[in-house]
N, C-alpha and C positions, 0 to 999 in steps of 0.2 A: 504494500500500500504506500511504500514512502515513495516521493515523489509523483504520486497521484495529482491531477488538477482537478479539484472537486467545487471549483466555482460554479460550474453548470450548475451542477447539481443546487448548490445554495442559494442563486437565483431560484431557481424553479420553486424551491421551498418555501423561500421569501415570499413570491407571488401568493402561491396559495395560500400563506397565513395571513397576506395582507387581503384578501377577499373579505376575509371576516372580518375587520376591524373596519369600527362604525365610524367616521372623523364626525365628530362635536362641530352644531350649529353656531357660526359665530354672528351671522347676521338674521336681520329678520325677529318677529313677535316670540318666534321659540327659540334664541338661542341661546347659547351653554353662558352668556355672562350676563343677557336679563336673568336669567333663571337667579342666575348665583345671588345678582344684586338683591333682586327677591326676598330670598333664603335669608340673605345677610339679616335686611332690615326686618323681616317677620323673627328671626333670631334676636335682633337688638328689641326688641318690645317685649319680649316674651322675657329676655335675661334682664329687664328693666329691672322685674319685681324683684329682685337679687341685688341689686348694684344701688350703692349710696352715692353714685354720679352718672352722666350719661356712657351708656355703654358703646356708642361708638367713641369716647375718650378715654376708652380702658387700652391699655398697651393689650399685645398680643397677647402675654401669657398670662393677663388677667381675664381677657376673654377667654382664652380655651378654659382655663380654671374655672370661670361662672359657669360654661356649657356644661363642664365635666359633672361639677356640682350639679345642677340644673338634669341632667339625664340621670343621675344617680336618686335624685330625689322623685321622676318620675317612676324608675324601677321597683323602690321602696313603695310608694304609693300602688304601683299597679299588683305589688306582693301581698299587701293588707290587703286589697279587694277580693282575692282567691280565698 
């Protein structure tokens, strides 16, 4: 096998794994950065009731830390209901 050229082949491979990959809408009513912006701001209202200032003035790792809290507190909550 040494000295084999197996580029062909890795082309060919390439191809077919890139069939399946979906590329993300960037423009237009549906695409992947309204969506996010979205997200974001339905995230900052919702992490509001948490934060003793506006949560889009929290640095990042105060943000992921409110979300982390924030989903850890829906988990608990969805635990007592069962």
């Amino acid at each position: 096998m040494q000295g084999m050229d197996v580029s062909k082949d890795i082309r060919e491979i390439d191809r077919y794994i890139a069939q399946f990959i979906e590329p993300k809408e960037f423009i237009g009513e549906s695409s992947y950065e309204l969506k996010y912006d979205r997200d974001f701001e339905t995230n900052c209202i919702v992490l509001s009731e948490y934060a003793n200032k506006p949560v889009k003035n929290l640095t990042v790792k105060e943000y992921f830390t409110l979300l982390q809290y924030h989903n850890k507190k829906v988990k608990e909550s969805e635990r007592r209901r069962k």
